[in-house]
C-alpha positions as CSV (number, residue, x, y, z in Angstrom):
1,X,107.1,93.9,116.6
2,X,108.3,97.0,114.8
3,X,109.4,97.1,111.2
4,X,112.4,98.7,110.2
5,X,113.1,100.0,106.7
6,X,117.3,99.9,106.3
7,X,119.4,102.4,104.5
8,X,123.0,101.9,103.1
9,X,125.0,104.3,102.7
10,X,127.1,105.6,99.6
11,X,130.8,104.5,99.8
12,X,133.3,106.7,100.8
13,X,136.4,107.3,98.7
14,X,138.8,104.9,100.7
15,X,136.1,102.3,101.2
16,X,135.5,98.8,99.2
17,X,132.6,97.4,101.4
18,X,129.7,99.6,102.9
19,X,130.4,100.1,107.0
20,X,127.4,98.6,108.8
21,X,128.2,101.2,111.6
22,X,126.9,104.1,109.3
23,X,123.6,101.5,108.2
24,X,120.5,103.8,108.9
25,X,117.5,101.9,110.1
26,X,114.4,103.9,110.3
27,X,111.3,102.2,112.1
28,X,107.9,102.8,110.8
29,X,105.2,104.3,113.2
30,X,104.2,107.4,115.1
31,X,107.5,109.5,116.4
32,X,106.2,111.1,119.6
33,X,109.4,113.3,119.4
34,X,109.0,114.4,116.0
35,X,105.1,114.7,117.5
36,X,106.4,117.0,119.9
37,X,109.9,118.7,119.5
38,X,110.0,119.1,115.1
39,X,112.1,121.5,114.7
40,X,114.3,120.3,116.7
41,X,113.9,116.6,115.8
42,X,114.5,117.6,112.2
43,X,117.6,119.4,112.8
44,X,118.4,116.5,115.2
45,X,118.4,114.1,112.5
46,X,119.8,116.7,109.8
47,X,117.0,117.0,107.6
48,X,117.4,120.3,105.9
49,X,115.2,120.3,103.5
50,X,112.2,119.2,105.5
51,X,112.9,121.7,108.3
52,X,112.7,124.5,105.3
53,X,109.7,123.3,104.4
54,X,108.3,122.6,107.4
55,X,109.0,126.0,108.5
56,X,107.6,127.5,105.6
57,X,104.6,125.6,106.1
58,X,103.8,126.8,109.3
59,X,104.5,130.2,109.0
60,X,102.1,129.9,106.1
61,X,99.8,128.5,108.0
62,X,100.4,131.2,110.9
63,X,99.8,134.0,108.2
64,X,96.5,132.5,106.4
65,X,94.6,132.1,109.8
66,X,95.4,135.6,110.8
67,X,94.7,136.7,107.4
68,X,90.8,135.4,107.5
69,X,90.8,136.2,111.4
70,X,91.1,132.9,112.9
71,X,90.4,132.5,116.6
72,X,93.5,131.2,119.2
73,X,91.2,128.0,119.4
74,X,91.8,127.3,115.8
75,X,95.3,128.5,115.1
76,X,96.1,126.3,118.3
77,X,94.3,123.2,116.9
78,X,95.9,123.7,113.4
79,X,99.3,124.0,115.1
80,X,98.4,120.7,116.8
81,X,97.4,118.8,113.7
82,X,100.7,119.7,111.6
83,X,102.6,118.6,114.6
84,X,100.4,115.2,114.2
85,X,100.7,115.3,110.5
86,X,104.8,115.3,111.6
87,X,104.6,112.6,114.1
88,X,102.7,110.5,112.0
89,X,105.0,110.5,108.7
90,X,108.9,111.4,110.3
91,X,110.0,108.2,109.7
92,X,108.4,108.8,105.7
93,X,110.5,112.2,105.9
94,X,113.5,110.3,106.8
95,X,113.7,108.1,104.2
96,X,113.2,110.9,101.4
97,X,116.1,112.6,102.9
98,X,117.9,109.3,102.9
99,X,117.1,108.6,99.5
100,X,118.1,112.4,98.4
101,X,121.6,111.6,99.9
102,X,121.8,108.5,97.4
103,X,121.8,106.1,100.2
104,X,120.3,102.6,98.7
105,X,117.3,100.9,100.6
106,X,118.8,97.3,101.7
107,X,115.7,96.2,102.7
108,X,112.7,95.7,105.4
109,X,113.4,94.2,109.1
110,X,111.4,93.1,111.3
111,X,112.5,93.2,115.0
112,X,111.0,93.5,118.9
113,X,113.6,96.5,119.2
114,X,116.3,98.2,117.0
115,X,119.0,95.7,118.1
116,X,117.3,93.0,117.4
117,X,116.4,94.0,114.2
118,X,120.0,94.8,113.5
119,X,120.9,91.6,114.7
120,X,118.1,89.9,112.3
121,X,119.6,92.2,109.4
122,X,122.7,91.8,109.7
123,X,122.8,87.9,110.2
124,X,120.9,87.9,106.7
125,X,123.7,90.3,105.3
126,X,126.7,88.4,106.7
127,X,125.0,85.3,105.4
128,X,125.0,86.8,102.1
129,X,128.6,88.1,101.5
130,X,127.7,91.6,102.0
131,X,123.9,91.8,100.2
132,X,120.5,91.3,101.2
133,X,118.8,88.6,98.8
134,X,115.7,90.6,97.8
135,X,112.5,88.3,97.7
136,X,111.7,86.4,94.6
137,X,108.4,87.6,93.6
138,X,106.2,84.5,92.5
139,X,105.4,84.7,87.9
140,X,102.0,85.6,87.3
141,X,100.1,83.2,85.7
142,X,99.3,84.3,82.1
143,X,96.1,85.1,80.9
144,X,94.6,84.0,77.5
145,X,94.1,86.5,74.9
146,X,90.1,87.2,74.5
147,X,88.4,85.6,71.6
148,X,86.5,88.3,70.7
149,X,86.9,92.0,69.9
150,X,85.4,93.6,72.6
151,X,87.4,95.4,75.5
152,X,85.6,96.4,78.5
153,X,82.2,96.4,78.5
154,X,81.3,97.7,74.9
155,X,81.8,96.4,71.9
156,X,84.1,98.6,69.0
157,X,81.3,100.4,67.0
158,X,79.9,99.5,63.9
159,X,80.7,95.8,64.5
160,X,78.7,93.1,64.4
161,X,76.8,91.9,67.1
């Protein structure tokens, strides 16, 4: 089961109603494309920003392991673990650069697949004229106030013990 976070998107100028053809659902995990292909997974999935930085990261990276003399060993197994680090948080990346664009989070989905987590989403959504319900967090049960004046584990100095 994969778990898919879901992104609205802002309305457009002749719209009353979000399109759920432009809903962005971004599933949690490892991205063996983003693993492999960044660059052009970024710019695949238009994020701008991240490719800048990304870019600047490695060439960064490139210059500081030449600078102290690096082997090809090393500079080949630090290029391999930023790919990693990429692979491991795209779908994180995405959802910044979702966020940036002002789309709204609409919620988490849990699905075997992308279409049926669509189907799961947007069943809830339909049922719901258009919003997802957000879970009702249970109160928390209130504590008493202490009966005496210490906090933590000393007492206030000077007072009696």
């Amino acid at each position: 089961m994969a778990i898919y976070t879901v992104y609205e998107p802002p309305l457009r100028r002749s719209e009353t109603a979000p399109d759920p053809e432009r809903f962005a659902f971004v599933r949690d995990g490892f991205s063996f494309w983003a693993f492999l292909l960044a660059p052009i997974w970024m710019l695949w999935h238009r994020l701008w920003l991240v490719f800048v930085g990304y870019v600047i990261v490695a060439v960064a990276l490139e210059l500081a392991l030449r600078a102290v003399g690096a082997s090809s060993t090393v500079t080949v197994a630090a290029g391999v673990l930023l790919a990693l680090l990429v692979g491991f948080e795209a779908a994180t990346l995405r959802r910044f650069t979702l966020s940036r664009r002002r789309w709204k989070n609409a919620g988490i989905v849990v699905g075997d697949d992308l279409e049926a987590a669509e189907h799961r989403f947007f069943d809830t959504w339909v049922r719901n004229g258009g919003a997802v319900a957000a879970p009702q967090a249970a109160p928390l049960p209130r504590r008493p106030a202490p009966a005496s004046d210490v906090i933590g584990l000393f007492p206030q100095p000077g007072a009696p013990r």
